[in-house]
C-alpha positions in Angstrom: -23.1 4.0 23.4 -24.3 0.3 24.2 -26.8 0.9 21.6 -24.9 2.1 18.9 -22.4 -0.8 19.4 -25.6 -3.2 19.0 -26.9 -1.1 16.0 -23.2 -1.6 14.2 -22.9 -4.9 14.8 -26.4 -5.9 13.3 -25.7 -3.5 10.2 -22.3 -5.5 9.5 -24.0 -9.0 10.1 -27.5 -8.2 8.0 -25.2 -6.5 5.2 -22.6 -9.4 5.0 -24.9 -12.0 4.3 -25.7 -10.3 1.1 -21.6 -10.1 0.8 -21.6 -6.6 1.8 -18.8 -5.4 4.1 -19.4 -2.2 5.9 -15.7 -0.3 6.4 -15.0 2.9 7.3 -16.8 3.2 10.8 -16.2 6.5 12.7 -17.5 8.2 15.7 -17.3 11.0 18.1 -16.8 8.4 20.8 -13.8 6.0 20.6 -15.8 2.8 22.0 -18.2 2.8 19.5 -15.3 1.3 17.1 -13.2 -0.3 19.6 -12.9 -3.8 18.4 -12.6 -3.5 14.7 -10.1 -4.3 12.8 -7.9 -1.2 11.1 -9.2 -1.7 7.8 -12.5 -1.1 9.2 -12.3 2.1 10.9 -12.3 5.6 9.2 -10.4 7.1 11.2 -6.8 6.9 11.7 -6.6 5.3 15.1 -9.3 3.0 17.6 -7.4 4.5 20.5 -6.9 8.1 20.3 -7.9 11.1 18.1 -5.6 12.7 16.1 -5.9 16.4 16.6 -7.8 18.2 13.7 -8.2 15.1 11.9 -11.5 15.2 9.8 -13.4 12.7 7.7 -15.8 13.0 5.1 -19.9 12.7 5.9 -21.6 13.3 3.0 -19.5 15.4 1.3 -18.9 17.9 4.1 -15.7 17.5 6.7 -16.5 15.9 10.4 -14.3 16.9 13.1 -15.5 13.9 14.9 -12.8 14.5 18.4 -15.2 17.5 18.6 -18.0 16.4 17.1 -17.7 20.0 14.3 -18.2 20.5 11.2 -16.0 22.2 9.1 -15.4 23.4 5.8 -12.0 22.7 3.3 -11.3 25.1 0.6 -9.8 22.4 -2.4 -9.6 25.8 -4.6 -6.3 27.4 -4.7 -5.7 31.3 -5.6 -5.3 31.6 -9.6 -2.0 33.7 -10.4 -3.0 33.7 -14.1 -6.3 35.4 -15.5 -9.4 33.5 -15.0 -11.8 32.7 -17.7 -15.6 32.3 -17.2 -15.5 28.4 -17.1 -12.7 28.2 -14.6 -14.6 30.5 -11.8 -18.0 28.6 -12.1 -16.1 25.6 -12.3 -14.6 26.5 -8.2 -17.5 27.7 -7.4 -19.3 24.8 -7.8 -16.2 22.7 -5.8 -17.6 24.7 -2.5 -19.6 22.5 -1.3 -22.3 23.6 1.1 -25.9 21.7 0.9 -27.0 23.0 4.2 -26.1 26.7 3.3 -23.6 27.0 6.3 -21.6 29.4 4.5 -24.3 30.6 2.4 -23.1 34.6 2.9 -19.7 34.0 1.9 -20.9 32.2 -1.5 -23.7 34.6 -2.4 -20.8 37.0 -3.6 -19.2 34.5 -5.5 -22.6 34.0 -7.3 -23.2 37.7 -7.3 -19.9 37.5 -9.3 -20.8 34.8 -11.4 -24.0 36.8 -12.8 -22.1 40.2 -13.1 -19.7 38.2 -15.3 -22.3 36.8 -17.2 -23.9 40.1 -18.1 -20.6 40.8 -19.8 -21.1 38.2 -22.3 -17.9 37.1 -22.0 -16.7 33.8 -24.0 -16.3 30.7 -21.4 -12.4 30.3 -22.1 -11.7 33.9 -22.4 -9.8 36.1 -19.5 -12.3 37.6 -17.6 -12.0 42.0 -17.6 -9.1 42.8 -14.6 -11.8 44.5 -12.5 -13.8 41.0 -12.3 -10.4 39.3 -11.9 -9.7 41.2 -8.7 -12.8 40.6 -7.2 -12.7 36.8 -7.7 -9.5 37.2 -6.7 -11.0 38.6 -3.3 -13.1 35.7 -2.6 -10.4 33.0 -3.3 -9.1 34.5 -0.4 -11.7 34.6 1.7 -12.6 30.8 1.2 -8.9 29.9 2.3 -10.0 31.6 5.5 -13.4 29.3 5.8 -10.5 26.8 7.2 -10.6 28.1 10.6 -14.4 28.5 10.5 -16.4 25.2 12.5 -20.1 24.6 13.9 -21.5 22.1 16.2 -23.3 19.3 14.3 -25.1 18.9 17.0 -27.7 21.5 17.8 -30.5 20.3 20.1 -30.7 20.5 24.2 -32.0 17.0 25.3 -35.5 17.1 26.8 -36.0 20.7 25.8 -39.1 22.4 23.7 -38.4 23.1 20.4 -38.7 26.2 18.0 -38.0 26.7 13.9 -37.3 30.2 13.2 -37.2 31.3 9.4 -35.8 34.4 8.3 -36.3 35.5 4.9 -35.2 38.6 3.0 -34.0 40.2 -0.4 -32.1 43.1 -1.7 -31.8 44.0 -5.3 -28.5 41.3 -6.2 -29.7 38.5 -4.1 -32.6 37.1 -1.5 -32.4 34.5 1.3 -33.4 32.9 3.9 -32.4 31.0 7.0 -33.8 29.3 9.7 -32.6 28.2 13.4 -33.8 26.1 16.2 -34.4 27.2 19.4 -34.3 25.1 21.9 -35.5 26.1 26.1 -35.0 23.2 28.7 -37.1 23.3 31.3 -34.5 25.1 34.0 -34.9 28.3 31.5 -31.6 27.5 29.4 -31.5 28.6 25.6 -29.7 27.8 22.9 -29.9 28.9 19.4 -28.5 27.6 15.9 -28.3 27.7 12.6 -30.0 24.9 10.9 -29.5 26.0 7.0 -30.5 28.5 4.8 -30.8 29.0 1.1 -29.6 31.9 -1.1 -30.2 33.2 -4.5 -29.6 35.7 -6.9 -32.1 38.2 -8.4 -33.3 37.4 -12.0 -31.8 39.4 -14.5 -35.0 40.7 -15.6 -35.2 43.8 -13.3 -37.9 42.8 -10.4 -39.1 45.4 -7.8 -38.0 44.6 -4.1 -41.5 43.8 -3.4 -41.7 41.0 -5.3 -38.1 39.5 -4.4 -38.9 40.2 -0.5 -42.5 37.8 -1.4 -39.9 35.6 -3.2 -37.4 34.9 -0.4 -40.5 34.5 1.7 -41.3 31.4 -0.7 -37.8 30.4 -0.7 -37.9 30.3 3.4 -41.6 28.2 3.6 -40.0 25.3 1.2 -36.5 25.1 2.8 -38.2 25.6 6.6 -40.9 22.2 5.3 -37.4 20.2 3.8 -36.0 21.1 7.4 -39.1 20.2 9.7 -39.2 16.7 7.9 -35.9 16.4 8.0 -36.1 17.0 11.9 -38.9 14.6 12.4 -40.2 17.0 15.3 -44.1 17.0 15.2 -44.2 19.1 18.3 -42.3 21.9 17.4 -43.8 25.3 16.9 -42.8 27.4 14.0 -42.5 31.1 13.2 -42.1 32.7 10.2 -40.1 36.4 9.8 -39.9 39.1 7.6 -39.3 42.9 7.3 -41.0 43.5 4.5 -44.7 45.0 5.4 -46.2 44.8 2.1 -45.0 40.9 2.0 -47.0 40.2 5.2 -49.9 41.6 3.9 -50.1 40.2 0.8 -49.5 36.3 2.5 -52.1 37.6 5.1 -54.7 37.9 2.4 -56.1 35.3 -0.3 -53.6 35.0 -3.2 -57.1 36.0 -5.5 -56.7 39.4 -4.0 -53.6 40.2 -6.2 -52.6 40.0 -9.7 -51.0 36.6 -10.7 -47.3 36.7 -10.2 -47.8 38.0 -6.6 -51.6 35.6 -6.1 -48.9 32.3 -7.7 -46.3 32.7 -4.5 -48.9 33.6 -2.0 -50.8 30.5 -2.5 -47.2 28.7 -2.4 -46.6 30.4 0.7 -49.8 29.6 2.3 -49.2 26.2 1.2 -46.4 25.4 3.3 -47.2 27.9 5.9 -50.3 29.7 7.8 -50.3 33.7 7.8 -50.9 33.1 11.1 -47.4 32.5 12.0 -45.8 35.1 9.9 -44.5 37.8 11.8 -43.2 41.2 11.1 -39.6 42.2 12.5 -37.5 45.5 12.0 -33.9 45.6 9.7 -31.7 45.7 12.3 -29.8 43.1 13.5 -31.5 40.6 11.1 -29.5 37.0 9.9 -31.2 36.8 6.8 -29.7 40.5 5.9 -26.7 38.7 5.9 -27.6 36.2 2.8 -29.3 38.2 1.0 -26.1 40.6 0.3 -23.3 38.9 1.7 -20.0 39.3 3.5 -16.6 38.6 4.0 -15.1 35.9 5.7 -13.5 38.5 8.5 -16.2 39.6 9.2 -18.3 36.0 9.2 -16.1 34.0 11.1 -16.6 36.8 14.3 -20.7 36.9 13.5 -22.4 35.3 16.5 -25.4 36.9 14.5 -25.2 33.9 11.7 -24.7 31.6 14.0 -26.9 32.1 16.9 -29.7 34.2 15.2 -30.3 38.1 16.6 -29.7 38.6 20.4 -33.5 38.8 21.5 -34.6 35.5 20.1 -32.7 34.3 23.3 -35.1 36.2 25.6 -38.8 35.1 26.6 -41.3 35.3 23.8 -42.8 38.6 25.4 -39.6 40.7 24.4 -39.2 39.9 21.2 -40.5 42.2 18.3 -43.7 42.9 18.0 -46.0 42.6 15.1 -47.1 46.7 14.7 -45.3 47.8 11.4 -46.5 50.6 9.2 -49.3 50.6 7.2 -48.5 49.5 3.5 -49.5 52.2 1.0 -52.3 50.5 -1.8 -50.3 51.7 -4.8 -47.6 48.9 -3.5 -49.9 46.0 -3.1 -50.9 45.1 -6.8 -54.5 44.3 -6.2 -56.0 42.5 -9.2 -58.3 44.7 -10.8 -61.9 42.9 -11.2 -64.0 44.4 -14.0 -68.2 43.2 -14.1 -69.5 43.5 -17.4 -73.3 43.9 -17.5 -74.9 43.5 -20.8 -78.5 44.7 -21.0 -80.2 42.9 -23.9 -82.9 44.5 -25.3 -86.1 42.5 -25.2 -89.7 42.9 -26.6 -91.9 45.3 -24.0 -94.5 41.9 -23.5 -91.8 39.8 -21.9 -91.9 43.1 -18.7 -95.5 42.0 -18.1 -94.4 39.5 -15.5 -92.3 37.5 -13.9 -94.2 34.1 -14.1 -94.0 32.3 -17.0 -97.2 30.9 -16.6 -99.0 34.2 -15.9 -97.1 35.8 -18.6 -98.6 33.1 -21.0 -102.6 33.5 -19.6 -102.3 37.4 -20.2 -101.1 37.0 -23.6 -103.7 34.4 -24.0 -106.2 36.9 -22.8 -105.3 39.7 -25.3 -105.4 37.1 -28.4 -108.9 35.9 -27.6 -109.9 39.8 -27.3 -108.7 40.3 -30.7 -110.4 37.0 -31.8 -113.7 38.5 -30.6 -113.5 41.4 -31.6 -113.0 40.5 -35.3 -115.2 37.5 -35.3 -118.3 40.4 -33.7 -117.2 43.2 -36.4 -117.9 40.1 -39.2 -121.2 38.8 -37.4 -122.7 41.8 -35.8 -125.3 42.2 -38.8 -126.4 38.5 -38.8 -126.2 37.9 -35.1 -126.8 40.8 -33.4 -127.5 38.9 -29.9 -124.1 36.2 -30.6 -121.7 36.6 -27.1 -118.3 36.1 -27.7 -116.5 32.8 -25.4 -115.3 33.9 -22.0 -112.9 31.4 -21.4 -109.3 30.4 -22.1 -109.1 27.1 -24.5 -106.0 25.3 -24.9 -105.8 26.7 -28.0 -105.5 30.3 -26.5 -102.6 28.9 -24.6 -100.7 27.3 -27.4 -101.1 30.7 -29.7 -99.9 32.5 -26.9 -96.4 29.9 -26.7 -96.0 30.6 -30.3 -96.2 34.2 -30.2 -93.9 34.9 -27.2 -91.4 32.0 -29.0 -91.2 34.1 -32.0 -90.5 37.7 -30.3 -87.9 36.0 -28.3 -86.5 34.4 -31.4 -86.5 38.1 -32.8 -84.6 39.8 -30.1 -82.4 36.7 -29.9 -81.3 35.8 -33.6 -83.4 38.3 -35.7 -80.2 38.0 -38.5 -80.6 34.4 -38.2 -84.4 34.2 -38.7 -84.5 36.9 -41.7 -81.9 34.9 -43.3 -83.3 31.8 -43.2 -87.0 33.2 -44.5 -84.5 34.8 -47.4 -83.3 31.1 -48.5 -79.7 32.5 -47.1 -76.9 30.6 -45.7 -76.3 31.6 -42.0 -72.7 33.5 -41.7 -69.5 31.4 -40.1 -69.8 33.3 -37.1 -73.7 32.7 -36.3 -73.9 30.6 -33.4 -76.8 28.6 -35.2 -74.7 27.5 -37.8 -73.3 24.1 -36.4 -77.2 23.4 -35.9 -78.4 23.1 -39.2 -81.5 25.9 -38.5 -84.6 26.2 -40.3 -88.2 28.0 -39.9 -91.2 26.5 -40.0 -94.7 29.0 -39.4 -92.2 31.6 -38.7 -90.4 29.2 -35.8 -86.7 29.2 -36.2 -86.1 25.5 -35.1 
């Protein structure tokens, strides 16, 4: 407290000399604002609490007697027919950043989507069946005002553990993630940190996909939650009941096809497959955001609040990672085809596979035919003439040229007999941009 007395006091002096004066100071302990003035102090009185009193911290009410957090329902059950604008417009007055109450509001935007399937007009009454179930929520939020949660939720000295749930149904998918914290004596506590919900798109998506969605949904808010936290040590530990979800994130995202490969690799991003783990149905939190509930049944849910039963036990009795196997026909593997083209090449260019030796053979066969022409012309005048034995530069150079044309041939044969024609190349001729033309019967 001596600290947060000195802290107060330097904010107040360092802000005043800029001509800022800091009001509204509140606390869960009375010293920290004994000695201001009453204009200063938030709450209503520097000596006592007044029970149930609550102020406003960032937009959510603070219990600060008991140091809760609770939530005020400003929206009052309509008599008259709704319309469209007037539902979306209440909705949006529940105000929940940390997702505290994320289960009871999922139906409300479950709502809020069936409505808008109607097409209905935004100042129109809504049909009397969508009536009634809005009317149902109203009246659950008016509950909410008994509902409260610790603010805060760590054990001093103790080790540290994020747990994120994530999973989906076919109206919504969520996720949520607790702390757990184990103090050296063996005592645990467990709570609920935030969560995050949403509704399925409208374009019909298979639960697959919304299960690998949620799982996206849970790495972001679980990184926004760790930051927030500023707890380097802590470990983390990712879970999901969806099999085929785990084994797509345990693989590269280049395995699948792209909409399933695109939230891998943002999964991976935040998150290492290593610390995804696979846990049954039952008794699961994150069941609870992805299809919602009442406010009855929420405000009794020790499950929301403190996460399933066994996450309270040693590490060695919770669920182990042995589910099913996933059947292929689930897993949208992208499909890889290899094209092989097989271009068909003059017979000469199979003698080798050295360039160079390739050359000297060819070079070999031209100075055969050479002699053997130049001994059929002199074999009457020179009868005792031998023909050269070796292999001139010349030889070489004539052997160039003649493997250049029969690769030009097999290569841009259309090319070369348009261009000995005097023809224009066609638009589509790679050549064209080049300006082509053949000289000795070399396309240059």
């Amino acid at each position: 407290m001596e600290e947060t007395i000195v802290l107060r006091r330097e904010l107040s002096e360092l802000l005043a000399k800029g001509g800022f004066e800091l009001r509204k100071w509140t606390s869960n302990l009375l010293g920290v604002v004994s000695g201001l003035s009453a204009d200063h102090i938030g709450t209503q009185s520097s000596l006592h609490f007044v029970p149930n009193a609550t102020v406003k911290a960032l937009g959510i009410s603070w219990k600060p007697e008991t140091d809760e957090l609770c939530f005020d329902s400003n929206v009052g059950i309509d008599d008259t027919s709704s319309t469209m604008r007037s539902i979306l417009s209440n909705i949006a007055k529940m105000y929940d950043p940390l997702g505290l109450i994320a289960p009871i509001l999922v139906r409300a935007k479950m709502l809020m989507q069936e409505l808008w399937l109607l097409k209905s007009g935004w100042d129109e009454p809504v049909p009397q069946q969508i009536y009634k179930k809005w009317k149902a929520i109203q009246g659950d939020w008016q509950a909410l005002a008994e509902y409260k949660t610790n603010r805060y939720v760590l054990l001093p000295h103790s080790k540290v553990e994020f747990h994120t749930f994530t999973d989906a149904s076919e109206a919504a998918y969520g996720a949520c993630t607790y702390v757990r914290c184990e103090t050296a004596k063996g005592e645990v506590q467990i709570s609920l940190l935030a969560s995050k919900s949403r509704v399925a798109p409208l374009k019909r998506v298979t639960l697959p996909r919304l299960e690998l969605s949620a799982a996206v949904l849970g790495a972001h808010l679980h990184h926004r939650v760790k930051n927030a936290m500023q707890i380097a040590s802590a470990e983390s530990i990712f879970w999901s009941d969806s099999t085929v979800t785990l084994k797509w994130i345990a693989s590269l995202p280049n395995t699948w096809k792209t909409f399933v490969a695109n939230r891998v690799a943002e999964v991976q991003h935040f998150s290492h497959p290593r610390q995804w783990r696979h846990v049954p149905g039952t008794c699961y939190p994150a069941d609870l955001v992805s299809r919602g509930m009442s406010a009855t049944y929420f405000k009794q849910s020790t499950l929301w609040k403190s996460g399933p039963d066994w996450l309270a036990q040693p590490s060695s009795s919770w669920p182990s990672s042995n589910p099913e196997p996933v059947d292929d026909m689930d897993l949208e593997t992208r499909q890889v085809s290899a094209t092989v083209v097989c271009a068909k090449s003059h017979p000469w260019f199979d003698i080798s596979s050295s360039y160079t030796r390739m050359v000297r053979i060819i070079a070999y066969c031209i100075r055969l035919v050479y002699n053997t022409k130049q001994k059929a012309r002199t074999q009457q005048l020179v009868s005792h003439a031998k023909a050269p034995t070796a292999i001139t530069a010349e030889y070489v150079e004539a052997a160039k040229i003649a493997l250049c044309k029969l690769a030009q041939q097999d290569a841009f044969s259309v090319e070369v007999k348009q261009l000995i024609k005097g023809e224009a190349l066609p638009k589509q001729s790679a050549l064209r941009k080049l300006t082509p033309f053949v000289k000795l019967s070399i396309l240059r």
